[in-house]
C-alpha positions in Angstrom: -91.1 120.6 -22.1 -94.2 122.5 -21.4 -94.0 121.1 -17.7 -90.3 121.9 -17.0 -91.3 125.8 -18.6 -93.9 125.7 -15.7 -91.9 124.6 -13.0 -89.0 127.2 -14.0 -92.0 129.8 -13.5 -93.0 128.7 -10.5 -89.6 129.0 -9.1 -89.0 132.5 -10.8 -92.1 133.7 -8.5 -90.9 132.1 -5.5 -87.6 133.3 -5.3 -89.4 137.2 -6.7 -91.3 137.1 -3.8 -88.5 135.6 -1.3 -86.6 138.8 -2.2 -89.8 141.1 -1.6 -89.9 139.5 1.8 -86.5 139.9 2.7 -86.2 143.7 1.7 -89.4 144.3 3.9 -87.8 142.8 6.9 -84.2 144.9 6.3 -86.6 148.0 6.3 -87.9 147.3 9.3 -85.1 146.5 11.0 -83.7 149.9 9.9 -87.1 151.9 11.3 -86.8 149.8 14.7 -82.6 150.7 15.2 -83.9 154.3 14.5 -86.3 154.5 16.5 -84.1 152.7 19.9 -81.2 155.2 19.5 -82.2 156.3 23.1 -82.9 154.8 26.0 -84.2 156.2 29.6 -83.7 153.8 32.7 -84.8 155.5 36.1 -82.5 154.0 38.7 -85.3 155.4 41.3 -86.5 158.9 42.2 -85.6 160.7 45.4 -88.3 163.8 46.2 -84.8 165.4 47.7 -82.3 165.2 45.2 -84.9 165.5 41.8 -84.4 162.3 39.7 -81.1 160.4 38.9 -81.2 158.9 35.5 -79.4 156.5 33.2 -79.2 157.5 29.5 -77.8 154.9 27.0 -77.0 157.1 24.2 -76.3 155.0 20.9 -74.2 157.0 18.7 -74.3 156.1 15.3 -70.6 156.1 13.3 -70.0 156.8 9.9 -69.4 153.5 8.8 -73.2 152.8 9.9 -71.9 150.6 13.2 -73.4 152.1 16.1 -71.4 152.4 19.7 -72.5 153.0 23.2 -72.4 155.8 24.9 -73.3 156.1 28.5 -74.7 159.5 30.0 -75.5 160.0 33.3 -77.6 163.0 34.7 -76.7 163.5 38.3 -76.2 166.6 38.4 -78.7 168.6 40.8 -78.6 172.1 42.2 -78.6 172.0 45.8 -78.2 176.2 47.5 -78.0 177.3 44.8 -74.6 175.5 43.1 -73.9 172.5 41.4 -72.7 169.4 42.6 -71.7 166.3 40.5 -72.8 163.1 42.4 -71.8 160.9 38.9 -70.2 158.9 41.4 -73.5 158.1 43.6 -74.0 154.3 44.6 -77.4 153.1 42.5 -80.3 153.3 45.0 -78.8 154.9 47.6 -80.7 158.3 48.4 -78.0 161.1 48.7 -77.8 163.4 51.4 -78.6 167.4 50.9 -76.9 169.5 52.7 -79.8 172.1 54.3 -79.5 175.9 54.2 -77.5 176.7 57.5 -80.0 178.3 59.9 -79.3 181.6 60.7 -78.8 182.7 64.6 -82.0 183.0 65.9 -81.0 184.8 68.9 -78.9 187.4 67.5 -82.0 188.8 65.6 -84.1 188.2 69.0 -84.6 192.5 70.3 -83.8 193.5 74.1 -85.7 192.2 76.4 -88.0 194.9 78.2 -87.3 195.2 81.4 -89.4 198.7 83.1 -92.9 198.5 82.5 -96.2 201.3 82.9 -97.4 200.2 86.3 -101.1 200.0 85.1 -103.2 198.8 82.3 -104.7 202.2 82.0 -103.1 205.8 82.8 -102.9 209.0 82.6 -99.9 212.0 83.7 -101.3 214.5 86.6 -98.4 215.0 87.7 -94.7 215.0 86.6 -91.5 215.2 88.9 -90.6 218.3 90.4 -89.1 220.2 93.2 -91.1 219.4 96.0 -92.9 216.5 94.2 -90.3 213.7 93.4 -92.7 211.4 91.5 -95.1 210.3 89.0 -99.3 211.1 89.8 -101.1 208.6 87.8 -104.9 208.3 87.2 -107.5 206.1 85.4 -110.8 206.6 84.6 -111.3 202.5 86.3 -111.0 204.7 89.4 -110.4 201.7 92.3 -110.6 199.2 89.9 -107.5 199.6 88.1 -104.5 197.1 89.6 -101.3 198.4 90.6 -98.3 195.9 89.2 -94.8 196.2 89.9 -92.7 198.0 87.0 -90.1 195.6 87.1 -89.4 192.3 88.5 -88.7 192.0 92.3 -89.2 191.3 95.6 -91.8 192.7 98.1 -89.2 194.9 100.6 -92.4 196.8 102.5 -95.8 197.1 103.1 -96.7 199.6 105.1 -98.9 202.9 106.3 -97.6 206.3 106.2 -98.7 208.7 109.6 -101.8 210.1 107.2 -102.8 206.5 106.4 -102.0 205.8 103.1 -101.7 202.1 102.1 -98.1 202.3 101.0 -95.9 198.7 98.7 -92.2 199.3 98.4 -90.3 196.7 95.5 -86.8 195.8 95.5 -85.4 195.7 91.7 -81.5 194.3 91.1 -81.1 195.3 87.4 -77.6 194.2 86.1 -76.2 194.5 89.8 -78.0 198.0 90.4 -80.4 198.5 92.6 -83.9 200.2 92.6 -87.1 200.8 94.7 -90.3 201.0 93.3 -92.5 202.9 95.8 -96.7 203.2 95.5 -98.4 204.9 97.6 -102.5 205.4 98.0 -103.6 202.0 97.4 -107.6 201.7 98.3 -106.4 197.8 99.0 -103.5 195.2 99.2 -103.5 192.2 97.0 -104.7 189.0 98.1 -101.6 187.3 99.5 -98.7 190.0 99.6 -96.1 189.7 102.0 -92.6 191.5 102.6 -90.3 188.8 100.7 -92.5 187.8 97.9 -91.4 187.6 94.2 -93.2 189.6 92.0 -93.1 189.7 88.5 -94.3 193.0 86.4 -98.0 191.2 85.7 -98.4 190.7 89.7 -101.0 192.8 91.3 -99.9 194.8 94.0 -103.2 195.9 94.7 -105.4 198.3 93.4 -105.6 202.5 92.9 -106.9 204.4 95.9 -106.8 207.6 97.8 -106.0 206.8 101.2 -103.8 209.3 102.8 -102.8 212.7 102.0 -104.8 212.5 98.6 -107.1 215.1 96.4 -108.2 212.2 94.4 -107.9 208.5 93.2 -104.5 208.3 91.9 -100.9 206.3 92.5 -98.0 208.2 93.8 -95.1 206.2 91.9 -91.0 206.8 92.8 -88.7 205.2 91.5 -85.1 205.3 92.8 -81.9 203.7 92.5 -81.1 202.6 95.9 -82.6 199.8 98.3 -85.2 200.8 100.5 -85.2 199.4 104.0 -81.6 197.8 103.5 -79.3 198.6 106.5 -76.0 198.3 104.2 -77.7 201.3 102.0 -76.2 204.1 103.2 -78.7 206.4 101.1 -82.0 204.7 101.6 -81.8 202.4 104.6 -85.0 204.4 106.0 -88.1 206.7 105.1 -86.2 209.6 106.1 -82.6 208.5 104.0 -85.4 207.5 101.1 -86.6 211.0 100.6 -83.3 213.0 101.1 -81.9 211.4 98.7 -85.4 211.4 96.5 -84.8 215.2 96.4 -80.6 215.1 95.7 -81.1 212.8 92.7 -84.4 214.7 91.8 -81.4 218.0 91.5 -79.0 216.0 89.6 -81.7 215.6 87.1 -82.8 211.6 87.8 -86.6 211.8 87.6 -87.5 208.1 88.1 -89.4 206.0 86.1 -88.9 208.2 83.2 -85.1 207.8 83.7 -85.6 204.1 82.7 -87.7 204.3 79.7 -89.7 206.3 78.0 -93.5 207.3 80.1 -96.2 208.6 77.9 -98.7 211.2 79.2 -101.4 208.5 78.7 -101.6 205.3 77.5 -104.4 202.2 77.5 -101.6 199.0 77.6 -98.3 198.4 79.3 
């Protein structure tokens, strides 16, 4: 008897401590399920479009079941709004649509077209009656270089009777015409013929007093006609050029002051 009372102990103990076990493992079953009610799974990352992920959302029911519940956040702001790409293939980058550039030329100013004809000048003289254009001087003396005030083509190179060294330019601005005319050049430019191109940073050649002059300076007209051209009924010679110098001089035109603004002295073009 004492044996069986023994063995009944034993198996009192045993199943005491089988029951012990089991309530340990239902508890921790219970702190893992809480514990996994979320899930994150990157499908990949794309430096454009942020990161697309996958949320597995297990939503626990009142009846203590628990259901899934997919979530998917896709949605990324692209210039500045929303788009939902919920529907984007897994592991396919999506495309961003760029901010649209904005005209560039529209915001691009007027080009310039008349220019100073040197680096470095000063006003003597301003158009008047009996003086139809601008005097300039500069304290570089000879060494400052004549360049055309516009773009053009060499139309004359010449002496006047007193011996001034004397460039004429032809100008076609728009469809209108122009001379440039400078006059007391102490030299011509390396290379200058009557046809050349020119652009405004050519050298024509450099300041001077040659001529009818009381000092180193550039005698600068400018006029609306073409100098030297036999269809110019105006200005197809010297003696048309400054007739009509002194008729537009009247009517108030006063060269190239007409064409832009000419300070009385300035140290860049």
């Amino acid at each position: 008897m004492k044996k069986i009372k023994t063995l009944r102990q034993y198996f009192a103990l045993l199943l005491s401590f089988l029951l012990i076990v089991c309530a340990i493992g239902i508890n921790i079953k219970d702190v893992f399920a809480s514990n996994n009610q979320y899930e994150i799974n990157y499908e990949y990352v794309n430096v454009k479009d942020m990161a697309v992920t996958d949320v597995s959302n297990k939503t626990i029911i009142n009846n203590g079941t628990m259901s899934d519940k997919n979530i998917t956040l896709t949605e990324v702001k692209i210039n500045n709004s929303k788009e939902d790409k919920s529907n984007t293939t897994e592991g396919t980058p999506k495309n961003v649509e760029l901010p649209v550039k904005k005209d560039s030329a529209a915001l691009v100013k007027d080009r310039q077209i008349w220019y100073l004809p040197t680096e470095v000048g000063r006003v003597t003289q301003n158009p008047h009656y009996g003086h139809v254009a601008l005097d300039i001087t500069s304290y570089r003396g000879t060494g400052e270089v004549i360049h055309p005030v516009a773009n053009g083509v060499v139309s004359g190179i010449y002496t006047d009777s007193a011996g001034a060294l004397i460039v004429t330019v032809l100008h076609n601005i728009n469809g209108q015409k122009y001379t440039s005319q400078y006059v007391h050049l102490s030299r011509y430019a390396d290379g200058l013929y009557v046809g050349k191109q020119v652009t405004i940073n050519d050298s024509l050649g450099q300041m001077g007093s040659t001529g009818n002059s009381t000092g180193v300076h550039l005698h600068l007209a400018v006029l609306d006609c073409a100098l030297f051209d036999p269809n110019d009924n105006n200005c197809r010679d010297l003696n048309g050029w400054y007739s009509y110098d002194k008729i537009r001089l009247e009517q108030g035109y006063i060269g190239l002051g007409t064409m832009m603004k000419v300070p009385g002295e300035w140290y860049s073009r």
